[in-house]
C-alpha positions in Angstrom: -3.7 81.5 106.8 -6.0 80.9 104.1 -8.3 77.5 104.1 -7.8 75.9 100.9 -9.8 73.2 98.7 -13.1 73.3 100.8 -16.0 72.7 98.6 -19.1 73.9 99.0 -22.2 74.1 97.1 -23.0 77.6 95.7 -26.6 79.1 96.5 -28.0 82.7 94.8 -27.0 85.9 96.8 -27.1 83.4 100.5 -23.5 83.7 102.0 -23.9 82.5 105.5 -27.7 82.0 105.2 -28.9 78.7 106.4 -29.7 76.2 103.6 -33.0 74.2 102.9 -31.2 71.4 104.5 -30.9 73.0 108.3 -26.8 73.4 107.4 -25.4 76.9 107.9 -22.8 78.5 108.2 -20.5 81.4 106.7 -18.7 78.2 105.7 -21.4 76.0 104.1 -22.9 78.2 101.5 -21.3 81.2 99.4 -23.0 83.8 97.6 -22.5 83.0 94.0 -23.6 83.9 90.5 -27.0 82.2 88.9 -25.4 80.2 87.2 -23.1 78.4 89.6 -26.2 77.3 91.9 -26.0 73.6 93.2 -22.8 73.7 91.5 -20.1 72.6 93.8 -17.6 75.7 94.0 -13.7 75.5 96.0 -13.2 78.4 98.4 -10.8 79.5 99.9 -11.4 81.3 103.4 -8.9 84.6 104.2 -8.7 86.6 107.1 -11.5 89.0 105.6 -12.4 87.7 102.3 -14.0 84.6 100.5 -12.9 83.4 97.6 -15.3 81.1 95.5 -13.7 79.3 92.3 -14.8 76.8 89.5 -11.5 75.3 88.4 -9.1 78.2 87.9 -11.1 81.4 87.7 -12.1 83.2 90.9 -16.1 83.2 90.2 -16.9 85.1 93.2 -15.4 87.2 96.1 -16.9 88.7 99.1 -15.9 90.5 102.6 -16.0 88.0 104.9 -18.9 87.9 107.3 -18.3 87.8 111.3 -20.7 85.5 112.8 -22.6 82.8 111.8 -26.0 82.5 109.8 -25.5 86.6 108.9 -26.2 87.8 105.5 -24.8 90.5 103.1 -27.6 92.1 100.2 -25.6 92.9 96.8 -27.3 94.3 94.1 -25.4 91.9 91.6 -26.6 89.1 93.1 -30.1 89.9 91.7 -29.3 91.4 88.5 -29.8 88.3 86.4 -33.2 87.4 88.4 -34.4 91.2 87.9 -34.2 91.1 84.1 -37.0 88.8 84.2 -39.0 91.3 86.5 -37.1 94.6 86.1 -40.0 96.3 88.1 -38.7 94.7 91.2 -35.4 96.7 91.3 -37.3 99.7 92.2 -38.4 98.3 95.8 -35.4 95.9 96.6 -33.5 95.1 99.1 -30.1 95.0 97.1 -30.7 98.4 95.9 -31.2 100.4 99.4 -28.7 98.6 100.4 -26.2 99.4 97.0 -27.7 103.4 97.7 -26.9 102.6 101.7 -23.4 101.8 100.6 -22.7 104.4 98.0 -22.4 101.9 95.3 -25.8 103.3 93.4 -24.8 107.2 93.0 -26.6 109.7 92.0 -25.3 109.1 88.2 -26.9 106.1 88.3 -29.9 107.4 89.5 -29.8 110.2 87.1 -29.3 107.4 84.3 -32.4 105.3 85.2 -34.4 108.6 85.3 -33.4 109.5 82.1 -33.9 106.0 80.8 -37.1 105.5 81.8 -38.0 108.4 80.3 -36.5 107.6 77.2 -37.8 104.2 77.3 -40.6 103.7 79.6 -40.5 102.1 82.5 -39.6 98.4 81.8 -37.0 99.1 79.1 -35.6 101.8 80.9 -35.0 99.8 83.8 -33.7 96.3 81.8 -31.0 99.7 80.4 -30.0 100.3 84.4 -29.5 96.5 84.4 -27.6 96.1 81.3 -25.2 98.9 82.8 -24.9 97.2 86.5 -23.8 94.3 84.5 -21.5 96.1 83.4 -19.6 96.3 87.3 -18.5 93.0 86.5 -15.9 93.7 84.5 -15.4 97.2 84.4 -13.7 99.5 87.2 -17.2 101.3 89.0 -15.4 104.8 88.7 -15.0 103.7 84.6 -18.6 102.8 84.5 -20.0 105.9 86.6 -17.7 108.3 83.4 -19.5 106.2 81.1 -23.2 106.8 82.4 -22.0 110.4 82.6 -21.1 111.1 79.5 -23.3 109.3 77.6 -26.5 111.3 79.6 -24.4 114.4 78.5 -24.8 112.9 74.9 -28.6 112.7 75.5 -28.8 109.4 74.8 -29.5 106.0 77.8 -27.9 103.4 75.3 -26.0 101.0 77.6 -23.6 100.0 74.4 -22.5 103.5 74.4 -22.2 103.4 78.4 -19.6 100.3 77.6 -17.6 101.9 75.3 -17.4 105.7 76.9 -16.4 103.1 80.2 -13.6 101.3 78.3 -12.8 105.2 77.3 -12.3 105.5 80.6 -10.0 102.6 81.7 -7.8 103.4 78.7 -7.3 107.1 79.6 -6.6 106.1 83.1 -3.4 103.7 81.9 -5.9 101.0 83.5 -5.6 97.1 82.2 -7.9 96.2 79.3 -11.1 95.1 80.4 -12.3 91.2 79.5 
C-alpha cells in the first residue's frame, strides 16, 4: 500500500540523509532536482520506490532505501552543480558510482575522451554533461546509439547526440520524447 500526500521538503542528491536540523529519515528528505530544494514536494512511499511530485508531475523517483539515514550517489543529482565546475566530474563520487552500476559505459567514456580532445578539457567535459542531461528524458539505450553514432560521425556535438537519440526512439516504435 502506497503512503500518499506526505510532504516533505526536497534537499540536492540527500534521500535519507540526515538534515541540518537533526531530522532524518528515508521519510524526511528526498533526493530531488536543484531546483526543487526547500521546496515542499508530495511523495508517495511504494513498496520499493519513492515518488516525489510538485502538483501533478512526478519530479523525481528513486528505489527505495532499506534503513534509515542510508544514502544512494546518482550522477544526475550533480549534473546541474558540475556545470559550474565541470572538472569535478572526473573525481566524483556519482560517477564511480554511475561506472560501479553500469550506467557510465564505455560509450560514454569513449565520448568524453573524444570530446575533450576535440574541445579541451572544460568544454569537453560541460559536452559529457549536456549529454547526461540528456537521460532525463531520453531512453539510456537511445542516448548510448546517439553518442555512438555521432563519435562514428567524428564529431562530440551534444545537439547531434539529441537528435541521432530521438533517431533512436523512433526506430524502436518508442513514445516521443518531451
Amino acid at each position: 500500500m502506497a503512503v500518499r500526500g506526505v510532504r516533505r521538503r526536497a534537499e540536492p542528491h540527500v534521500e535519507g540523509r540526515q538534515d541540518p536540523a537533526g531530522h532524518g529519515s528515508p521519510e524526511q528528505v528526498l533526493g530531488a532536482g536543484l531546483g526543487f530544494i526547500g521546496q515542499n514536494v508530495r511523495v508517495s512511499l511504494r513498496a520499493d520506490e519513492v515518488w516525489g511530485f510538485e502538483r501533478h508531475e512526478i519530479v523525481v523517483r528513486h528505489p527505495r532505501l532499506a534503513g534509515r539515514y542510508g544514502f544512494r550517489d546518482l550522477l544526475d543529482h550533480y549534473l546541474e552543480i558540475l556545470r559550474t565546475k565541470p572538472g569535478a566530474l572526473e573525481n566524483s563520487t556519482g560517477l564511480a558510482a554511475a561506472r560501479k552500476t553500469g550506467l557510465f559505459t564505455p560509450v560514454h567514456d569513449a565520448f568524453w575522451a573524444a570530446a575533450r580532445e576535440a574541445r579541451g578539457r572544460a568544454e569537453g567535459t560541460l559536452a559529457l554533461i549536456d549529454v547526461l542531461l540528456l537521460h532525463r528524458r531520453l531512453p539510456g539505450e537511445a542516448v548510448t546509439a546517439g553518442m555512438h553514432a555521432v563519435l562514428q560521425g567524428g564529431s562530440v556535438s551534444p545537439d547531434l547526440v539529441a537528435i541521432e537519440a530521438r533517431k533512436a526512439v523512433a526506430a524502436t516504435g518508442g513514445p516521443r520524447p518531451s
